[in-house]
mmCIF file of the C-alpha atoms, coordinates in Angstrom:
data_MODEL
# 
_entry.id   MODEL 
# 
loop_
_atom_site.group_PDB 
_atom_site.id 
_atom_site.type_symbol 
_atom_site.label_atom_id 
_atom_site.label_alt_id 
_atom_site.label_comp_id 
_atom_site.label_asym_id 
_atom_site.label_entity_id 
_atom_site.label_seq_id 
_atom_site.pdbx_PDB_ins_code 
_atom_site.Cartn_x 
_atom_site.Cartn_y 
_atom_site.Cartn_z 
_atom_site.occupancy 
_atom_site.B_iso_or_equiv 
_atom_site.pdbx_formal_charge 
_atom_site.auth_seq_id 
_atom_site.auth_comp_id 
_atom_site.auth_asym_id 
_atom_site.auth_atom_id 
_atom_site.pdbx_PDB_model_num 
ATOM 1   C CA . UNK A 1 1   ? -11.257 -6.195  3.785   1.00 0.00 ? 1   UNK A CA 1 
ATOM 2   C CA . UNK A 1 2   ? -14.650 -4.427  3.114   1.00 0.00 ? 2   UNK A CA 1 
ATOM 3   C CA . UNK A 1 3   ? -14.392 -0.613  1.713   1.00 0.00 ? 3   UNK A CA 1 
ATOM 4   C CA . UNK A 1 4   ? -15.068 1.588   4.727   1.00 0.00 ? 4   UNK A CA 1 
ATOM 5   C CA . UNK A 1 5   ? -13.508 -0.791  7.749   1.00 0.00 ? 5   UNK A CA 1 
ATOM 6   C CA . UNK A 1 6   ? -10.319 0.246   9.763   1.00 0.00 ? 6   UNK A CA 1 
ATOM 7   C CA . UNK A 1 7   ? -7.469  -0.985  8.104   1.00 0.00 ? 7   UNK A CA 1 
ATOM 8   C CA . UNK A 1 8   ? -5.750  -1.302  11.486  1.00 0.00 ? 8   UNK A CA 1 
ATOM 9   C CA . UNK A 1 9   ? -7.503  -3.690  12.565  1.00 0.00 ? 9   UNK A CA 1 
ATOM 10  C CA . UNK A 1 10  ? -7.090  -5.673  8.992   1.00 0.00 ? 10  UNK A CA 1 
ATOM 11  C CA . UNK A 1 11  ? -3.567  -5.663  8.337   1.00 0.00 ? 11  UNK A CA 1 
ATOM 12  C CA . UNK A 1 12  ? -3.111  -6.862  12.546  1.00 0.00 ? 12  UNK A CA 1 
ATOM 13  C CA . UNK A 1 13  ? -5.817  -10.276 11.471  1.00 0.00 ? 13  UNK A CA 1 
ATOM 14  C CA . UNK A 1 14  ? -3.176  -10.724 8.135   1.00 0.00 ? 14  UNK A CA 1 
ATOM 15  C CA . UNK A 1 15  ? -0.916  -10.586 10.449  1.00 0.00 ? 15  UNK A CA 1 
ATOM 16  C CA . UNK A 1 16  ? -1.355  -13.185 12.641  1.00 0.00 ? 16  UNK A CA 1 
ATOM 17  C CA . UNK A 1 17  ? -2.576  -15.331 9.445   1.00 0.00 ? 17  UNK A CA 1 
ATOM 18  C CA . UNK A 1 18  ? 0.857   -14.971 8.466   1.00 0.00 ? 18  UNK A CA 1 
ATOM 19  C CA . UNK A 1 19  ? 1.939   -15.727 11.803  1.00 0.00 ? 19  UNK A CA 1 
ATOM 20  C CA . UNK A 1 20  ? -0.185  -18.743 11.542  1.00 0.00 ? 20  UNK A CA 1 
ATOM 21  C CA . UNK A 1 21  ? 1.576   -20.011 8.151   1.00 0.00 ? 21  UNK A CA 1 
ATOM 22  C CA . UNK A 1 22  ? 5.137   -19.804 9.535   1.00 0.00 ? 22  UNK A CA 1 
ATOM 23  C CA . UNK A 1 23  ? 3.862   -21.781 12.669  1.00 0.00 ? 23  UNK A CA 1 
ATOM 24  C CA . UNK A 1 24  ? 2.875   -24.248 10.284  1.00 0.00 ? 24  UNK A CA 1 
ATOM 25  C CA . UNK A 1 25  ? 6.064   -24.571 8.494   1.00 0.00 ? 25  UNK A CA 1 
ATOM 26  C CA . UNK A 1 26  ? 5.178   -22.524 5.644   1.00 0.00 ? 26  UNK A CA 1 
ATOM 27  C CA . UNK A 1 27  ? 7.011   -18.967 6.411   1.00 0.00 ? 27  UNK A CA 1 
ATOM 28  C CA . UNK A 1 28  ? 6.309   -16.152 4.072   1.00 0.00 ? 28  UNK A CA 1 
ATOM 29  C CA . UNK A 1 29  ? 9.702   -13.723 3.237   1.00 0.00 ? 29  UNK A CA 1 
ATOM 30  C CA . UNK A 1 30  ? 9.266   -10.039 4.073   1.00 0.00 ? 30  UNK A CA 1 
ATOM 31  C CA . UNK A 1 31  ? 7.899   -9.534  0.419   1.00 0.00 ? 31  UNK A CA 1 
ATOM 32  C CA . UNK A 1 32  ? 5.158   -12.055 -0.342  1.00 0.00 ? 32  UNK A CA 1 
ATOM 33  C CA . UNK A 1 33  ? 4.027   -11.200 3.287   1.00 0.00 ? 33  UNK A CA 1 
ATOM 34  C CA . UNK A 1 34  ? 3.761   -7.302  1.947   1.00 0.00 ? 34  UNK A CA 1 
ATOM 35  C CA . UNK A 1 35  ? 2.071   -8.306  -1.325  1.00 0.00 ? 35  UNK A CA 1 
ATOM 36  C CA . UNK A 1 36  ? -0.243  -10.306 0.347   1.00 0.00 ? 36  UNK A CA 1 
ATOM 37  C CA . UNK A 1 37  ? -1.134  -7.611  2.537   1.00 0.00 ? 37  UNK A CA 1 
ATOM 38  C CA . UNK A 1 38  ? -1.747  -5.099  -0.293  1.00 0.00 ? 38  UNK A CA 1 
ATOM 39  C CA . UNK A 1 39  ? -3.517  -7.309  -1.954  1.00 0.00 ? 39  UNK A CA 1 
ATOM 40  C CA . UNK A 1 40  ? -6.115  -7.977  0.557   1.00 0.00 ? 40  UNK A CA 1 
ATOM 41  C CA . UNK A 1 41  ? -6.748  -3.991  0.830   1.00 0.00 ? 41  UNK A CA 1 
ATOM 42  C CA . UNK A 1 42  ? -9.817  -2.121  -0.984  1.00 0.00 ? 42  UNK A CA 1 
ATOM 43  C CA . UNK A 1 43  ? -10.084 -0.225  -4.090  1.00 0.00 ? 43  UNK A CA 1 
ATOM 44  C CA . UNK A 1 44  ? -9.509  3.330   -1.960  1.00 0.00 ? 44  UNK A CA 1 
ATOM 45  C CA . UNK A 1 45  ? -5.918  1.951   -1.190  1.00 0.00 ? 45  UNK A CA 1 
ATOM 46  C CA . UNK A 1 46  ? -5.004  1.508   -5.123  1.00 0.00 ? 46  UNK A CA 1 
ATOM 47  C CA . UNK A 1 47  ? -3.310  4.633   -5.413  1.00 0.00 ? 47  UNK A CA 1 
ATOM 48  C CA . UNK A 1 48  ? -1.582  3.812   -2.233  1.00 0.00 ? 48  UNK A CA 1 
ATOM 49  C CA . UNK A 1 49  ? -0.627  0.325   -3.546  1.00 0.00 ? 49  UNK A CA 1 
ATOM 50  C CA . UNK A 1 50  ? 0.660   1.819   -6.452  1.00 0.00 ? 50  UNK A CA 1 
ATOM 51  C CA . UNK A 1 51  ? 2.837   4.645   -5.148  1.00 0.00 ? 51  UNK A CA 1 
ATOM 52  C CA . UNK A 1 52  ? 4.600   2.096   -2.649  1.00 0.00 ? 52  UNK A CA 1 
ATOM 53  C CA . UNK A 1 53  ? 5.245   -0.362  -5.289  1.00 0.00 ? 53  UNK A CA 1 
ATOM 54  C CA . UNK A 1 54  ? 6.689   2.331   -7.430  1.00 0.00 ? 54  UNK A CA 1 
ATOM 55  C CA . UNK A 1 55  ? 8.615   4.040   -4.880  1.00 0.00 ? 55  UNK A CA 1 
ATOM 56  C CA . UNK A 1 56  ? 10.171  0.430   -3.855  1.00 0.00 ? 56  UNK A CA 1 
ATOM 57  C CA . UNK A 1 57  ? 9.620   1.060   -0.372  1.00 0.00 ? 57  UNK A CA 1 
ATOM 58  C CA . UNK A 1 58  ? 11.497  -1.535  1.991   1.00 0.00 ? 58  UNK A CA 1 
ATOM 59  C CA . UNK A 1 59  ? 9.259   -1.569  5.032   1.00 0.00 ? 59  UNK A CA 1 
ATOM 60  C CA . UNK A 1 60  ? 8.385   -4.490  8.058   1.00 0.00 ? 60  UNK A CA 1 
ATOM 61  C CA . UNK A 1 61  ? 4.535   -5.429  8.573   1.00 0.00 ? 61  UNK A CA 1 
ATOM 62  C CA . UNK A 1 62  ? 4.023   -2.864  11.990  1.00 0.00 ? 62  UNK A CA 1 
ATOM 63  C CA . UNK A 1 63  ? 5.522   -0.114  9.830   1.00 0.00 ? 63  UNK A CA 1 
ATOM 64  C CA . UNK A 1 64  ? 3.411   -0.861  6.819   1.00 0.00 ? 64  UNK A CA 1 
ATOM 65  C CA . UNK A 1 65  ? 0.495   -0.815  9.885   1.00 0.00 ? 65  UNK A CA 1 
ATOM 66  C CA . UNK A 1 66  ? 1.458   2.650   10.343  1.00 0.00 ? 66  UNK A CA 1 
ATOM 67  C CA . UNK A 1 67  ? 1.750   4.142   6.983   1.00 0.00 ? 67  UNK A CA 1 
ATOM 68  C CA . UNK A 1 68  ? -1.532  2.549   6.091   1.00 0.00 ? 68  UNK A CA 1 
ATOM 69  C CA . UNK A 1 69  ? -3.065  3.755   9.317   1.00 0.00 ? 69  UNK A CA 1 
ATOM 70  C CA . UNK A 1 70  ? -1.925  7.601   8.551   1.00 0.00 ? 70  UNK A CA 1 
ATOM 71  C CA . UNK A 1 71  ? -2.736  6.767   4.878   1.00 0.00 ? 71  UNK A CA 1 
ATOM 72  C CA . UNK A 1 72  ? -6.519  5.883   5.727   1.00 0.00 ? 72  UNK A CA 1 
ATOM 73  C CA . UNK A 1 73  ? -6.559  9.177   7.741   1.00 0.00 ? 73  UNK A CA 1 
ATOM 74  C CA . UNK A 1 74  ? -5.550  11.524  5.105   1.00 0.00 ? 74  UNK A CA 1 
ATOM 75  C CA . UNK A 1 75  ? -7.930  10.163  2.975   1.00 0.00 ? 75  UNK A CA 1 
ATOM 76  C CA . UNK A 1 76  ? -10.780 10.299  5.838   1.00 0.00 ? 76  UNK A CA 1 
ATOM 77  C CA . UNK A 1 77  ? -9.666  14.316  6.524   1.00 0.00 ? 77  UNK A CA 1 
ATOM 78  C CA . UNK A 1 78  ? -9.942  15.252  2.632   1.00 0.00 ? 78  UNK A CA 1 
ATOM 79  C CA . UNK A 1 79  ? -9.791  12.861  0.048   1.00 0.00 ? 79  UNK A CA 1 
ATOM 80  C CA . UNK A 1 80  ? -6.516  13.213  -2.170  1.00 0.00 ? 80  UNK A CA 1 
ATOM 81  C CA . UNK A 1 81  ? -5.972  15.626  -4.908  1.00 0.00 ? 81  UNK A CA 1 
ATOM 82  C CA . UNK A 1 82  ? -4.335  14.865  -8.142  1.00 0.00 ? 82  UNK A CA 1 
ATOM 83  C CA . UNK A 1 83  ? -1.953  16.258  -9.761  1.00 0.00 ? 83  UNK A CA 1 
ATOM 84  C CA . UNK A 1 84  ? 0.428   15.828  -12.779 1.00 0.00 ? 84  UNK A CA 1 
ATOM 85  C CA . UNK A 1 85  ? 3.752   15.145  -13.424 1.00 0.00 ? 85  UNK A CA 1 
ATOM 86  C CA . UNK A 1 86  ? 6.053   15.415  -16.020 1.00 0.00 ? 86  UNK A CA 1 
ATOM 87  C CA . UNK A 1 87  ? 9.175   13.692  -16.684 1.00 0.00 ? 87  UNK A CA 1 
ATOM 88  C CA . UNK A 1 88  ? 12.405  14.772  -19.062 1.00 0.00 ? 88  UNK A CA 1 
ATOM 89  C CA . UNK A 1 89  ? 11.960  13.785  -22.799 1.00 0.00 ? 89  UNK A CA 1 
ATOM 90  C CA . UNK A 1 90  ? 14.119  10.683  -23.963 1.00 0.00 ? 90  UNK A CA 1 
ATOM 91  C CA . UNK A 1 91  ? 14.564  11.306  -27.434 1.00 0.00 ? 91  UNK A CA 1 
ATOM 92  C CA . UNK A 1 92  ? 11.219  12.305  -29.018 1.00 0.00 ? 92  UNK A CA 1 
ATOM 93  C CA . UNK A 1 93  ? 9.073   10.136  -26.207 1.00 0.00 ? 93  UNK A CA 1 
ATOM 94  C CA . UNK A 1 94  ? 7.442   12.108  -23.386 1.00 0.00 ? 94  UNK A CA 1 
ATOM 95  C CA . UNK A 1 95  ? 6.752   10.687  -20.361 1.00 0.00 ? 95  UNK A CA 1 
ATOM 96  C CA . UNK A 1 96  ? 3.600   11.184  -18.316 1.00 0.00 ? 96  UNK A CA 1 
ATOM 97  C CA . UNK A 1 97  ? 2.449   10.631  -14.869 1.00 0.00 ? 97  UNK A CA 1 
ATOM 98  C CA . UNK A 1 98  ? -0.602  11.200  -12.708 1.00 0.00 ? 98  UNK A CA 1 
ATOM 99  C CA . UNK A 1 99  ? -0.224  11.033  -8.861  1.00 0.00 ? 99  UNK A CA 1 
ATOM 100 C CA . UNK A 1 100 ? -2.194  11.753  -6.221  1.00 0.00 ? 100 UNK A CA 1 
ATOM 101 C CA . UNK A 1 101 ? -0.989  13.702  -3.007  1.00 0.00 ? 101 UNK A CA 1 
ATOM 102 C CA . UNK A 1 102 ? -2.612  12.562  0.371   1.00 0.00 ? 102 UNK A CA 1 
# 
């Protein structure tokens, strides 16, 4: 996928390539089908990528379609803004993490 095009109608062609590989004998499972999707997706869905892999979200294809669909709207409407999170201390080791918010 090129940066700027609708990601609708991108993850709908992966789908039917995926389609395509089952009707060929060679099925994907649900998550290979998912990474393969992310994987195909520009730089401006990294942070996406990230927070769904980290979050261990259990979704099908057409619902990914969705969230990535509202996703690229958010980030059409204003960008994202980050912000910072901190975790509890375990032992003398802090943890740190930087999301963003859509």
């Amino acid at each position: 996928m090129s940066e700027g095009s609708p990601v609708g109608a991108h993850v709908i062609k992966m789908m039917g390539y995926i389609q395509m590989l089952e009707n060929l004998g060679f099925a994907l499972n649900d998550e290979l089908a998912m990474d393969v999707v992310m994987q195909s997706l520009p730089d401006s869905f990294n942070q996406f990528v990230l927070n769904f892999n980290m979050n261990e979200i259990n979704k099908t294809l057409p619902q990914l379609l969705g969230i990535l669909r509202t996703a690229e709207g958010n980030m059409k409407k204003g960008g994202s803004k980050s912000i910072l999170m901190v975790r509890e201390a375990k032992g003398k080791e802090i943890k740190w993490q930087s999301q963003r918010v859509w």
